[in-house]
N, C-alpha and C positions, 0 to 999 in steps of 0.2 A: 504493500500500500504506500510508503514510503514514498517508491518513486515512479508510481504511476501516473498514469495522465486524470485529470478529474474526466468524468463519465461514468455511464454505469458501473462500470465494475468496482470502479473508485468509493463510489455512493453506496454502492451495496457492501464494501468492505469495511466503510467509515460506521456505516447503520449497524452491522454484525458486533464489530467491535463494541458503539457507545450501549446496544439494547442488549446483548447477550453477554460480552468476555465481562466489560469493567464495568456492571450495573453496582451500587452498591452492597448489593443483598450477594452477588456474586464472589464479590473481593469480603466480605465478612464473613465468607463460609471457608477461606483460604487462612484467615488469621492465623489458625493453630498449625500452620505450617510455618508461616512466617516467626511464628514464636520458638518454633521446635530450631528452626534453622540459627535461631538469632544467640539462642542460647549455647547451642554447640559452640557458633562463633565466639562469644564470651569466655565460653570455657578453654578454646584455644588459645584466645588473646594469652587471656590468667597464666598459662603453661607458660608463655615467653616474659613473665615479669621478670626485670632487673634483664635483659639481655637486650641489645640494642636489634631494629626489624625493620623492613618497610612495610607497608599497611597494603600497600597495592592488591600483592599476591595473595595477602588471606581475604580479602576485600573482595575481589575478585571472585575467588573458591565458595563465599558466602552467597553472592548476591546469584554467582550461576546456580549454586545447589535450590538457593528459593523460587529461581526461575522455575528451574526444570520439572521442580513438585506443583508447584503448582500451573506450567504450563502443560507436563506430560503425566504428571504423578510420580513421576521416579526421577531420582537423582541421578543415576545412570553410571553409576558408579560399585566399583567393590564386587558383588556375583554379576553385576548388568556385561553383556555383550559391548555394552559403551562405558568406557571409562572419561573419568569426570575432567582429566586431564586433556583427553581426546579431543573432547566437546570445546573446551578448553581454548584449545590451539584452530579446532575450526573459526569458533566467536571470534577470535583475537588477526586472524587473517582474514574475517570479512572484514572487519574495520580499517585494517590496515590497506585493504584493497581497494576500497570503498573511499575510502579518503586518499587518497593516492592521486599526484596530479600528473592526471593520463594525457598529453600532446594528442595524441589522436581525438580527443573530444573537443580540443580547442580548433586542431587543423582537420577536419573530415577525413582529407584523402592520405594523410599518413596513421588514421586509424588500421587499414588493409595492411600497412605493415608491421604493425605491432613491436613499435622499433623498444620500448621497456619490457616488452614484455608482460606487462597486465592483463592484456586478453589471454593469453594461456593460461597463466596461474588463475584466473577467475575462473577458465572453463574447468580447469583441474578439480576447485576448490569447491564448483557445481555439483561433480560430481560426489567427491566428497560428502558434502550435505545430503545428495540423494539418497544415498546408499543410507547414510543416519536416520532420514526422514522416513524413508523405507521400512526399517526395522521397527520406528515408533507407531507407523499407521498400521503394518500388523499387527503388532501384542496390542494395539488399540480393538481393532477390528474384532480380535480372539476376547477378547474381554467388554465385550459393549454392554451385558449388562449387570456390570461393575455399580456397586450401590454410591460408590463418590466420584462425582465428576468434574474431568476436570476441563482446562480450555480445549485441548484438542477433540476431548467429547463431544462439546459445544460443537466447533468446528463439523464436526463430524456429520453432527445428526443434523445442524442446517443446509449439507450437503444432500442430503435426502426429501427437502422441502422443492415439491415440485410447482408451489408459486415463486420462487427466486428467478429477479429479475435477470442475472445471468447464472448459469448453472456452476457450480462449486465444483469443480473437478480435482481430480488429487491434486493437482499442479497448484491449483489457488490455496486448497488448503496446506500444503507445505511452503508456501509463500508467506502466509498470515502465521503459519506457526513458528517460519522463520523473524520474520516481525516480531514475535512478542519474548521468542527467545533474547536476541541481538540488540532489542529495545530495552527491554529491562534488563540487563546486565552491568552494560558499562557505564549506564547513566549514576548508580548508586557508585562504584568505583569511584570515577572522575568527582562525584562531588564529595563524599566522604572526604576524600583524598587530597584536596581541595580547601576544604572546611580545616584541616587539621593542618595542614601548610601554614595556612593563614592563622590559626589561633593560638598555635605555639610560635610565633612573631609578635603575642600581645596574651602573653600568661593573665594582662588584668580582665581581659575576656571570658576564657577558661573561669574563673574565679568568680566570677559575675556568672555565669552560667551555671555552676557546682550551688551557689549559694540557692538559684532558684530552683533546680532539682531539689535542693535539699528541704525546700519549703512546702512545695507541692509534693513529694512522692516520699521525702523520708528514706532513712537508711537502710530499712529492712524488708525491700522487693525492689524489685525491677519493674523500670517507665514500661507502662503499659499504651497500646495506639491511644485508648483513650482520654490517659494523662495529657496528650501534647496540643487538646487546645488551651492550658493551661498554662504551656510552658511560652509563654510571651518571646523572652528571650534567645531560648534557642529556638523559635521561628525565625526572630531577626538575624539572627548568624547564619540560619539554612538563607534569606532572599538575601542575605548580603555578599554572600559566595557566590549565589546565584549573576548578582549581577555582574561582580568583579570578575566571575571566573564563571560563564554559560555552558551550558557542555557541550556546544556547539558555538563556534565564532560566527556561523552561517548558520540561518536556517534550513531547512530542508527547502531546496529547489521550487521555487511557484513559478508559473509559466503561463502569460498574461492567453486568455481567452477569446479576445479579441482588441483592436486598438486604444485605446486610451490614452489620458493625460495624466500626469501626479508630478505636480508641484513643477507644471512648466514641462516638462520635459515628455515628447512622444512617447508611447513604447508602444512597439506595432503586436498585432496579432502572432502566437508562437514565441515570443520574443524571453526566454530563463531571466527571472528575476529573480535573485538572491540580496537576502535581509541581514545584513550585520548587526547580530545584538551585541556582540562585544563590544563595537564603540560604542550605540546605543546605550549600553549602560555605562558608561565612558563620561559621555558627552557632557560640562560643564554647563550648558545650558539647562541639564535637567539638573544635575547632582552637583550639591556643593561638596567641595575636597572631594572631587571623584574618585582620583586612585588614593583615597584611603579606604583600608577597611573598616569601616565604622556600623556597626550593627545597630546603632541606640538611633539613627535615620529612620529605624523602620518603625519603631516603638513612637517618631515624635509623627509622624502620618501613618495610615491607615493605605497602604498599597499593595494588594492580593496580586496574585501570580497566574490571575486565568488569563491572563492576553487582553483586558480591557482599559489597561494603562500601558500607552503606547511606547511611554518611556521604558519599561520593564516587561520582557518578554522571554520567562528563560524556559516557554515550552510551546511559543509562537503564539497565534492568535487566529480567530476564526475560524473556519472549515476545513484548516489546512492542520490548526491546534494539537500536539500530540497527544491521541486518544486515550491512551495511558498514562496521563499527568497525575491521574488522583493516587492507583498504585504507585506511581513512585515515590511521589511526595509521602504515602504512607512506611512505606521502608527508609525513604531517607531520614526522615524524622526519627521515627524510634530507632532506626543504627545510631546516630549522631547523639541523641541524647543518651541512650545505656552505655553507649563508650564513655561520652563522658561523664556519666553516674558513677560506672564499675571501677575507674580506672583513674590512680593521679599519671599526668603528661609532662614528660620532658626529655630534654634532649642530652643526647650520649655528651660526653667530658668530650670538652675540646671544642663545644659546637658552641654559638650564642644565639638572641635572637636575629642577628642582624647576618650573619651566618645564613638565612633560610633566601633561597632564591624563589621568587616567584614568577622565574619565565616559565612560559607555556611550550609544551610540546603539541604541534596542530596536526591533525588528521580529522574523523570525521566528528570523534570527540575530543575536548581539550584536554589532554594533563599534564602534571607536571613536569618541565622538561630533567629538573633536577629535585625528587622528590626529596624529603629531609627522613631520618636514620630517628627514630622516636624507644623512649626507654616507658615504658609503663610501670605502675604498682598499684596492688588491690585498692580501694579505700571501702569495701565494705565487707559483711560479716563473710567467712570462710564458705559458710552453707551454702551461698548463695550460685557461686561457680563452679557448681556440678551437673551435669547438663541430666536434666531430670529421664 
C-alpha cells in the first residue's frame, strides 16, 4: 500500500487496514502480546546491567518479535522453520533497499542497466520474502479455525468476501502482510533509539521524566498502555523526538492526480511530490530554539500528532496518513516509559554529554549515524524483572 498509486486497490487496502487490522477493539485484543513481549525485553535489558550495549539490536529483536505475534501469531523463531534472525536480515535489506538512491529512477533509461545493482538484489530479496510468505499462508490456511486471530487471519478471510471491490489474491495479501510486518518494526527502533540519544545529552530530562513515573505508576508494577495518558511528560519527549528526529526525513511519495497550484508554483498531472518533515519541524518560523530539544514546548501548547497541525507531521496527514499510527504510538509509549521506569541511564566512563552525536544516518528510516554505548541499573524491586 505504501507505494501504490491511489485507486481502487489503494482504497480498498486503506479501508481493510483502518475497518478490520487497527480498529481499536482489534489492537486491544493484541495487548497481552505486546505485554508478554515487553517484558521479556525488560528482563533482557536487566541481564546486561553494569555492562556497557547498544539499544538498536535488542530494540530491534523486541519490536520484530511483537510484530510477528501479533501480525502472524508466531514469533518465528526457536522450533519455527523461520528463524527470528532470518526475518531479521530480510526486514533490515528491505529498508536498506528501499531507501537506496537508485540512478535509474532518477534517469529512466539507465534503469535497463542496472548499473548499482538494486534491481537484482531487490528481485533476489523478492524472492526471499516469497518463499517466507509462502510458508506463513500455509500453516495459516492448515489452521483457519484457530480460536485467536490474528492480522493475517483478517487478511485472509477478507480474501474470500466476494463483494471486494478488487479481488485479494495471495499477491495483495503478502503485500499488506508485508506492510505491516516492515511498518511496524523499524519505526519503534528509530524512535526509541532516538528518544535515548537525545535524553542522555540532558540527564535533567530523564529526571523530570522518572519523577513523573514515579507519581503516577509508583515503584511496584510496570506503566501499563493505560497509565500513559497520564504521563504528560513522556508524551512530550515521544512528539519532541518526533519532530527533531521523524522517522522518515521524507514522507512516503504522493503523486499529484491531476494539475494544480500550491503556493505559486504549477505541479502538473503525475508529477512525485515529496514532503520534508525534517525541516518542517526545523523550521524557525514555527518553532522557537528549533534545534533544541526541549520537550516542556509540548506541555506549554496543546499539538497532537494526527496530521492536523501542518507544522508537525511525524506520520503524514490525510489519506495518505500512516494507517498504523495509533499501534505505534501505543508500543512506542509504553517501551519508552518502562525503560525509563525499570532502569537508571548512563553513559560508559570516558563518555560525557557533549560526547553524544546526533547526526543522522538516512535511508528510508532515520537513525542514528553514531548511536551512543549506554550502561543501565535496576531502580526497582528485584520481582519485578522476571519475565512472568
Amino acid at each position: 500500500m505504501t507505494w501504490a498509486p491511489y485507486g481502487p486497490y489503494w482504497r480498498q487496502a486503506r479501508r481493510i487496514y483502518l475497518n478490520e487490522i487497527f480498529t481499536p477493539k482489534r489492537l486491544d485484543s493484541f495487548e497481552y502480546i505486546r505485554v508478554e513481549e515487553r517484558q521479556t525485553f525488560i528482563s533482557q535489558l536487566n541481564s546486561l546491567a553494569g555492562k556497557p550495549f547498544f539499544l538498536k539490536d535488542h530494540l530491534s529483536r523486541f519490536s520484530l518479535c511483537s510484530m510477528t505475534r501479533m501480525v502472524l501469531s508466531n514469533k518465528y523463531f526457536g522450533e519455527s522453520t523461520v528463524r527470528v534472525e532470518d526475518l531479521q536480515y530480510l526486514v533490515d535489506q528491505w529498508f536498506l533497499l528501499n531507501g537506496a538512491f537508485n540512478i535509474g529512477d532518477w534517469i529512466p533509461w539507465l534503469s535497463l542497466l542496472d548499473l548499482q545493482g538494486y534491481v537484482k538484489q531487490m528481485k533476489a530479496l523478492k524472492r526471499s520474502f516469497d518463499k517466507f510468505h509462502n510458508v506463513v499462508l500455509d500453516d495459516h490456511r492448515a489452521k483457519k479455525n484457530a480460536e485467536k486471530k490474528d492480522m493475517v487471519d483478517v487478511l485472509l478471510q477478507m480474501a474470500q468476501d466476494p463483494t471486494l471491490e478488487v479481488k485479494l489474491t495471495d499477491d495483495c495479501v503478502k503485500g499488506l502482510m508485508q506492510d505491516l510486518l516492515t511498518g511496524g518494526t523499524d519505526s519503534l527502533t528509530a524512535a526509541v533509539q532516538w528518544a535515548f540519544q537525545e535524553l542522555l545529552r540532558q540527564p535533567r530530562v530523564i529526571d523530570k521524566a522518572i519523577q513523573e513515573l514515579d507519581q503516577v505508576v509508583g515503584k511496584e508494577r510496570w506503566v501499563e498502555e493505560r497509565d500513559c495518558s497520564q504521563l504528560l511528560y513522556i508524551e512530550a519527549i515521544i512528539k519532541e523526538t518526533l519532530r527533531l528526529h521523524p522517522l522518515g526525513t521524507m514522507l512516503a511519495p504522493h503523486c499529484a492526480i491531476e494539475d494544480c497550484n500550491v503556493a505559486g508554483y504549477d505541479i502538473e498531472k503525475g508529477t512525485t511530490v515529496l514532503v520534508n518533515v525534517w525541516t518542517i519541524g526545523r523550521d524557525p518560523k514555527y518553532w522557537d530554539r528549533a534545534e533544541e530539544f526541549l520537550p516542556e514546548r509540548f506541555l506549554e501548547k496543546d499539538i497532537d500528532m494526527d496530521g492536523h497541525n501542518f507544522s508537525f507531521l511525524p506520520f503524514g496527514s490525510g489519506r495518505r496518513r500512516c494507517p498504523g499510527y495509533s499501534l505505534g504510538l501505543k508500543v512506542i509509549r509504553a517501551t519508552l516509559a518502562n525503560m525509563l521506569h525499570g532502569f537508571i541511564w548512563k553513559l560508559p566512563q570516558g563518555m560525557n554529554t557533549e560526547s553524544i552525536s546526533v547526526e543522522e544516518h538516512y535511508g528510508l528510516t532515520t537513525h542514528p549515524k553514531f548511536p551512543a554505548p549506554v550502561i543501565l541499573e535496576p531502580r526497582l524491586s528485584s520481582h519485578l524483572y522476571s519475565p512472568k
